[in-house]
C-alpha positions, -999 to 999 in steps of 0.1 A, spaced: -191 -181 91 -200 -163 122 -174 -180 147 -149 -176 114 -155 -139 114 -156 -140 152 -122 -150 157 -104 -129 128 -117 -102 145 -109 -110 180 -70 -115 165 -74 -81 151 -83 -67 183 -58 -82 203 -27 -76 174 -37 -39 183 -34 -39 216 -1 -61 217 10 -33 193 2 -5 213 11 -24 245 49 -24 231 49 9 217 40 24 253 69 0 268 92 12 245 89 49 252 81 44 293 117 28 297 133 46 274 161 68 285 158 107 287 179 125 256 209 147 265 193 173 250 156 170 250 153 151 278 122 126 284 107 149 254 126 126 230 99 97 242 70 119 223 93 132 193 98 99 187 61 90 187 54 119 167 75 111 142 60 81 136 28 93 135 38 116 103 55 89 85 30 67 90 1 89 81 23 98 49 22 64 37 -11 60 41 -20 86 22 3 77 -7 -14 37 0 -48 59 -4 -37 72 -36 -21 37 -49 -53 22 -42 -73 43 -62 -50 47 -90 -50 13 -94 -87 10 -90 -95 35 -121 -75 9 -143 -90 -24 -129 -120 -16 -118 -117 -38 -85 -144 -24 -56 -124 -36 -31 -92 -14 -45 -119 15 -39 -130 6 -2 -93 4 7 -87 34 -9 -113 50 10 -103 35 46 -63 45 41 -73 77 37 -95 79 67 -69 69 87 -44 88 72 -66 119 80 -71 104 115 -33 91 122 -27 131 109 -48 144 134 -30 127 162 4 138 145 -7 173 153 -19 170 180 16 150 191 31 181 175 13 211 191 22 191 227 59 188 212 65 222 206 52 232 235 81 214 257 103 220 234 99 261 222 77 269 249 45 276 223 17 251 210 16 260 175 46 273 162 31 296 130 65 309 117 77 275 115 69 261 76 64 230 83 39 231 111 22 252 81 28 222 59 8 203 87 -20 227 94 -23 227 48 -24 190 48 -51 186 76 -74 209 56 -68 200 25 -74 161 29 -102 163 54 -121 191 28 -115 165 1 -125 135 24 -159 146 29 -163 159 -9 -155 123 -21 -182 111 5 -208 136 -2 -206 128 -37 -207 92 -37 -189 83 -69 -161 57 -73 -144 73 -96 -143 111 -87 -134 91 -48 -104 73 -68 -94 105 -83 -98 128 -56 -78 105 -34 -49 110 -57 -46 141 -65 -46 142 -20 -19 119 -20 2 140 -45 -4 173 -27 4 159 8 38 143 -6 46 175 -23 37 200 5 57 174 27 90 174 6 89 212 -2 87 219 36 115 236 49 130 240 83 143 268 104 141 255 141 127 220 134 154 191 129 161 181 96 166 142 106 166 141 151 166 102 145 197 101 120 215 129 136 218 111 171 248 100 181 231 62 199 227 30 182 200 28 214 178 56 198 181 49 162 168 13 172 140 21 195 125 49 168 124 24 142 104 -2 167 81 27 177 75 32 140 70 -4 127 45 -7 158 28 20 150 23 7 110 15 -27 126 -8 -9 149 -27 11 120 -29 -16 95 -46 -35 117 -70 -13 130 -74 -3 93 -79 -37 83 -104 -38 108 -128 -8 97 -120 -26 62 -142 -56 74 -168 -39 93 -172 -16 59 -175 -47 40 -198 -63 61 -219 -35 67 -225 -31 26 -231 -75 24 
């Protein structure tokens, strides 16, 4: 049993680095933009960041939508690590962001800008609920709590407008090359998350047996 929990989580380990290993090979030899230049490399991380962090937050809120119906403990501890690492895949996106918009606008956090609002909202909001639903303990209020987060962060998300930030950079370049690369960067970084979520996952469960 030891050796058997040995090994899953030595292939856990190494699925993360592999993913993160091709991630950073992907954007090292990828070619500078025409018009952002080698900033393209960290938009395009960025961007993933965001979409992944979205979906985990709407897995958060499956999870414990389905949980409040079935009754299923194990629904409720992955409903509990998608949203820490939605919170903490977030954090990164902002922090991806802030460096970003430096390079691009010349300022770290661009206030006027409504969805960089939308970002700082979501960050609050989630991490203030977070810790409520772990201060208080309860499967139920946790399941609940965690979707009503995943509801507000999709509709803050999709209510978000734009003045100076892209509507679509990936879809509105002009290279196959880009498009391609992007949509590697963002599977990887899913790949790279699950895993590392799946691996908090066993440690939680272990941790409680």
């Amino acid at each position: 049993m030891f050796f058997d929990t040995l090994s899953s989580r030595t292939h856990l380990l190494k699925s993360i680095v592999i993913s993160a290993f091709l991630i950073a090979l992907i954007l090292i030899f990828l070619p500078p933009e025409k018009t952002l230049g080698p900033v393209i490399k960290l938009v395009y991380l960025h961007a993933a960041l965001v979409q992944t962090s979205l979906l985990l937050f709407v897995t958060a809120g499956v999870t414990g939508f389905l949980d409040l119906f079935l009754n299923r403990k194990r629904l409720y501890a992955w409903s509990m690590v998608s949203q820490k690492m939605a919170i903490i895949t977030w954090v990164f996106y902002l922090l991806s962001s802030m460096i970003v918009t430096y390079l691009s606008w010349g300022v770290a956090i661009a206030w006027e800008e409504p969805r960089v609002q939308m970002s700082i909202r979501v960050f609050i909001l989630s991490l203030v609920f977070f810790i409520v639903s772990v201060w208080l303990n309860n499967r139920k209020i946790g399941d609940i709590i965690n979707i009503i987060t995943a509801v507000l962060v999709v509709l803050l998300s999709l209510t978000a407008v734009n003045i100076r930030h892209p509507n679509n950079p990936v879809g509105e370049s002009e290279s196959v090359l880009y498009a391609i690369a992007f949509y590697f960067v963002l599977v990887l970084t899913m790949i790279f998350t699950l895993q590392l979520m799946r691996l908090i996952f066993k440690n939680t469960l272990e941790q409680k047996e």
